[in-house]
C-alpha positions in Angstrom: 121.9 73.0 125.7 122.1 72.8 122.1 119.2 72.5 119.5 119.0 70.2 116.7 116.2 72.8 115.5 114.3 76.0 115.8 110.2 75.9 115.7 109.1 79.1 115.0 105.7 79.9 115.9 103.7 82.9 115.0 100.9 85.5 116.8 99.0 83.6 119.2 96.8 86.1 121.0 95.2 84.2 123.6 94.5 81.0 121.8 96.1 78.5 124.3 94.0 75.6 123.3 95.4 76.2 120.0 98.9 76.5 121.1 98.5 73.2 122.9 97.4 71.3 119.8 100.0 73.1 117.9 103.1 71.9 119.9 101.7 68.2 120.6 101.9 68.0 116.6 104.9 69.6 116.7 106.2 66.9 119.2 106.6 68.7 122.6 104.9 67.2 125.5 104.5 68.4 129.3 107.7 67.5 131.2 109.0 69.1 134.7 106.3 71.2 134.3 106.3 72.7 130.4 106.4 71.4 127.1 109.4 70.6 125.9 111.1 68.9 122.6 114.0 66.2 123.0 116.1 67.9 120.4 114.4 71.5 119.6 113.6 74.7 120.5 110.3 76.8 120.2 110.8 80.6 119.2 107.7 82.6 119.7 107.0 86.4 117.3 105.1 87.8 119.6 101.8 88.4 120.3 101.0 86.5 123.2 98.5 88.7 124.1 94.8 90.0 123.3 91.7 89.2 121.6 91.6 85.5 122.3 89.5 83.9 125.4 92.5 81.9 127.2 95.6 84.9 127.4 96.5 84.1 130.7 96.8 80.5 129.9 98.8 81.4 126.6 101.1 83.6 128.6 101.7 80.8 131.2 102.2 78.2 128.8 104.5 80.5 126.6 106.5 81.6 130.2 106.7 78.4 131.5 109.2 77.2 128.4 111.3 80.0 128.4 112.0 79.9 132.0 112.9 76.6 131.6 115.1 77.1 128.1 112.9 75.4 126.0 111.6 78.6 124.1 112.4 82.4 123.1 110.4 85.0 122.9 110.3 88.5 121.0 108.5 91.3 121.8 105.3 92.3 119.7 103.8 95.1 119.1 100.6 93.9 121.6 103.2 93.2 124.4 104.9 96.6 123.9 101.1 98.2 123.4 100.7 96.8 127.3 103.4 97.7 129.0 102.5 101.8 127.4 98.9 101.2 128.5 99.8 100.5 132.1 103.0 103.1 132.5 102.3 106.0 133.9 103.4 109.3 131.5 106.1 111.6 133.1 105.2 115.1 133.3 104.4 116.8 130.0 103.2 114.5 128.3 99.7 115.6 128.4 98.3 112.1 129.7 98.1 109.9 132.2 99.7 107.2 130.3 102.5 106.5 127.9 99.0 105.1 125.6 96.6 107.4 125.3 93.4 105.5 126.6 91.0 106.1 124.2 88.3 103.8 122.6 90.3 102.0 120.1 93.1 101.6 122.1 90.8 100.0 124.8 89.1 97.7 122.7 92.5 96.2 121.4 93.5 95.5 125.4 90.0 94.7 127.2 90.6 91.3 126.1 93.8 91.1 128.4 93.0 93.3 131.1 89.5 91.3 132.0 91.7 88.0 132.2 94.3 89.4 134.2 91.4 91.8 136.6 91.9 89.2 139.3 95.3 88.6 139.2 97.1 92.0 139.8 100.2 90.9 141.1 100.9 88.7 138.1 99.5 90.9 135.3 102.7 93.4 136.9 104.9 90.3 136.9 104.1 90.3 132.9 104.4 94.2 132.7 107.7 93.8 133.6 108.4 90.4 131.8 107.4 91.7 128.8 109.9 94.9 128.7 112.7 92.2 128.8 111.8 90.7 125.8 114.1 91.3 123.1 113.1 93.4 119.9 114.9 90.9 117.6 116.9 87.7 117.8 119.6 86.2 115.6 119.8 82.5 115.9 122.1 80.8 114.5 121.2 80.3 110.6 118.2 83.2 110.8 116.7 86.2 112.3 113.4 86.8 113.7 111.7 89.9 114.3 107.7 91.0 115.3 107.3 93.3 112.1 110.1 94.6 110.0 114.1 93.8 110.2 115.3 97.4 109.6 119.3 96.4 109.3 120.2 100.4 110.3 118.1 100.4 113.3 119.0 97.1 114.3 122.9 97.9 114.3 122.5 101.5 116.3 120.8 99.2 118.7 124.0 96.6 118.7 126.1 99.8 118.9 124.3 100.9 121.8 123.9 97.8 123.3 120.3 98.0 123.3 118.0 94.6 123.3 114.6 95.6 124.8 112.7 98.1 127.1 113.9 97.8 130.5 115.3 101.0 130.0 112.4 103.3 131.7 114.4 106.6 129.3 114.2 104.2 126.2 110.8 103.1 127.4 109.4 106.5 127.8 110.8 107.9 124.8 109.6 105.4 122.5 105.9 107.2 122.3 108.0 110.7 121.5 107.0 110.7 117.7 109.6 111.0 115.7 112.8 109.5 117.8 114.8 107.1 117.7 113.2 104.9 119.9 110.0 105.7 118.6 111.3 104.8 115.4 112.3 101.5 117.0 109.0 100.8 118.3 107.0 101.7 115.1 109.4 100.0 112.9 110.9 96.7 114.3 106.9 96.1 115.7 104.8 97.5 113.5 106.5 97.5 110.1 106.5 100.3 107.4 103.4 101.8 106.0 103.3 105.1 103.6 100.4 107.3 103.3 97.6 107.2 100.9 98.3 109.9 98.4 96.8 113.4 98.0 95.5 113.1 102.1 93.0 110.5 100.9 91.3 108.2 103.6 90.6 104.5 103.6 88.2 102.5 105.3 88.7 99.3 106.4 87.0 96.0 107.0 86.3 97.1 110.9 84.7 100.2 109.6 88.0 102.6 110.7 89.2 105.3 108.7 93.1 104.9 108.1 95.8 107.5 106.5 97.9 104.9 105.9 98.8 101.1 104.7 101.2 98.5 105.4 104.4 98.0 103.1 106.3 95.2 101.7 109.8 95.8 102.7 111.9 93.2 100.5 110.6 94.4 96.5 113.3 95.8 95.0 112.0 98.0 92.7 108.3 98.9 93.0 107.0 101.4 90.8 103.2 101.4 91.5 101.4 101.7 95.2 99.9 98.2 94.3 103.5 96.6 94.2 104.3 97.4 97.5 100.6 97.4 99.6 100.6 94.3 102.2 97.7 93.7 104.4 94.2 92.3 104.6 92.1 95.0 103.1 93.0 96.0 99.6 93.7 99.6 98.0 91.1 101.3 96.4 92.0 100.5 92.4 92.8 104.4 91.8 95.7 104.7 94.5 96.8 101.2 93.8 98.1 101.9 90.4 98.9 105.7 91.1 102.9 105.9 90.8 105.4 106.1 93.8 107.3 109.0 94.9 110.7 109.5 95.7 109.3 110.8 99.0 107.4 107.2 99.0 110.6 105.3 98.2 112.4 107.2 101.0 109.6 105.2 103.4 110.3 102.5 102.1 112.9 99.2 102.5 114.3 96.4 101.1 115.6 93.4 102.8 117.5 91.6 100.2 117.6 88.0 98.8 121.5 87.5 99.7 120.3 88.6 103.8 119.7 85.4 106.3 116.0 83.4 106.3 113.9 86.3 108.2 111.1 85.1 110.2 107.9 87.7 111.2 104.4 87.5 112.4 101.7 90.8 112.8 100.7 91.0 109.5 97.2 88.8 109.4 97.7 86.5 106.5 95.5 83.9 105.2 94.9 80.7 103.3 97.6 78.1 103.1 100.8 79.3 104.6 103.8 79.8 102.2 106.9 81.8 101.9 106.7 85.3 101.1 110.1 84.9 99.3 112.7 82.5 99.3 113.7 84.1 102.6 111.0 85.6 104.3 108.3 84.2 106.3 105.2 85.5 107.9 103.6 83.1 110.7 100.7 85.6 111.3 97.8 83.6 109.5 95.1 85.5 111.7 94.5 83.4 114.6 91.8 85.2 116.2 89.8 85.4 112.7 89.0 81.9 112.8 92.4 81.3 111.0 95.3 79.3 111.5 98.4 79.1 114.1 101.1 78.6 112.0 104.6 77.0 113.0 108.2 76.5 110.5 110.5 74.1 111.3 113.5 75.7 110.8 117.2 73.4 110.1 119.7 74.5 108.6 118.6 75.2 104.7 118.9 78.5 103.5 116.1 78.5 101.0 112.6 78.1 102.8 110.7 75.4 101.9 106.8 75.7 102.1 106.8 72.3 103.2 108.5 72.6 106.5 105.1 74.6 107.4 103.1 72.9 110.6 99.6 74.4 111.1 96.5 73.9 113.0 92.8 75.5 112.7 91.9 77.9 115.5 89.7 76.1 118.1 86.4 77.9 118.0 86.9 77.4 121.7 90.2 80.7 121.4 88.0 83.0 119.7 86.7 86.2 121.6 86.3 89.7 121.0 88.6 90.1 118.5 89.7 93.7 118.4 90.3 95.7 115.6 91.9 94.3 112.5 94.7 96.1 111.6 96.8 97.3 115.1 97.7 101.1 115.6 
């Protein structure tokens, strides 16, 4: 059917009390068995998963409206994180899975994998639900995308008629640093970063050391490391206003104000949700740090409007063991 609207709704990680709150406001209501809209459709960024008590109730909610055509669904980077934590690594590799299993890694996941222990049949219905979720959608007057629209990526994946993971060689070579479809993987669900200058090393607010930070990709003409920084914990003052590279600006994008509205989550926002240009938005307004689960109602205008923002306050309730705060 056709759709008077779009609702776009950003990273809910397990917060299906939320959710619930979120779409009644929006005006979707339990019918045949999901909620559903008269005249709209719900698109979801991503990030179904982790950190939040309720993410089998999320994913069954979320499921349950796609299967019936009343929602989309892209592929975030916890989805994708997932399916490489569960697939066994071919041969030469050097472990036993596509994600290495180490502490960090585990602590992003446990959330997940304690909900879905007793339910292992489902949890590989997911698996395998989640590597047909596309890597980006266009709809009809925008995009959407998890981290980062990268326009060359996203046409050698139209040329090759690539849409998502099922692919177990496109899977598998996604954690090969350095390909193409690890490029994909880092790019479209993670976004771009750089590295600190002269090997330097940041902590964050979770107490982890980190190489590198997250980038704006839609300044045009940044000169200083502090116009192009964008995530929760700030630069240290002496790398912020240290000069950019030409090997920086090589790392680095720009999606441009004449390109369709561009929706995104991942990026743990917060305070009052607003565009991040006139058309860019991020939904991600940190759930899962007592934050907010942020929709847009999307029509048909080409110039975002920060008042076409719907939002509800976390339910204590959806808040668990959070993970880390910045995802590797």
């Amino acid at each position: 059917m056709e759709f008077a609207g779009y609702d776009l709704i950003g990273d809910v990680h397990g917060c299906a009390r939320s959710l619930k709150q979120l779409l009644q406001q929006l005006g979707y209501q339990v019918r045949q068995g999901c909620y559903r809209h008269p005249s709209r459709q719900a698109v979801f960024i991503g990030d179904i998963v982790d950190r939040g008590t309720a993410v089998r109730e999320s994913l069954q909610l979320v499921r349950s409206m796609v299967d019936q055509g009343r929602a989309q669904i892209l592929i975030g980077n916890h989805e994708y994180n997932c399916i490489t934590y569960c697939e066994p690594a071919r041969s030469g590799l050097g472990r036993r899975y596509l994600r290495e299993h180490n502490p960090r890694h585990e602590q992003q996941i446990r959330q997940t994998l304690q909900q879905m222990n007793a339910y292992p049949d489902e949890w590989r219905d997911y698996l395998a639900w989640f590597r047909q979720l596309p890597l980006y959608l266009e709809l009809p007057n925008c995009r959407a995308v998890h981290a980062c629209w990268d326009l060359d990526l996203i046409e050698q994946l139209k040329q090759q008629g690539i849409r998502d993971f099922s692919d177990d060689d496109f899977l598998h070579r996604s954690v090969e640093r350095g390909s193409f479809e690890w490029q994909v993987a880092d790019r479209l669900l993670r976004g771009t970063h750089l590295r600190l200058p002269n090997n330097e090393v940041m902590q964050t607010a979770e107490g982890f050391n980190r190489h590198v930070y997250r980038t704006k990709f839609w300044v045009q003409d940044p000169q200083q490391h502090r116009d192009v920084v964008f995530q929760p914990d700030p630069l240290p003052e002496h790398i912020a206003q240290q000069r950019l590279t030409a090997e920086d600006r090589k790392n680095l994008l720009h999606y441009g104000l004449e390109q369709p509205p561009l929706f995104i989550g991942h990026y743990w926002r917060q305070g009052e949700p607003l565009p991040i240009t006139a058309n860019i938005v991020c939904l991600d307004y940190s759930a899962v740090k007592s934050g907010k689960l942020v929709a847009y109602r999307m029509d048909q205008e080409t110039q975002l409007d920060a008042a076409k923002f719907v939002w509800v306050d976390v339910d204590p309730a959806d808040i668990g063991d959070q993970g880390v705060d910045l995802d590797a």
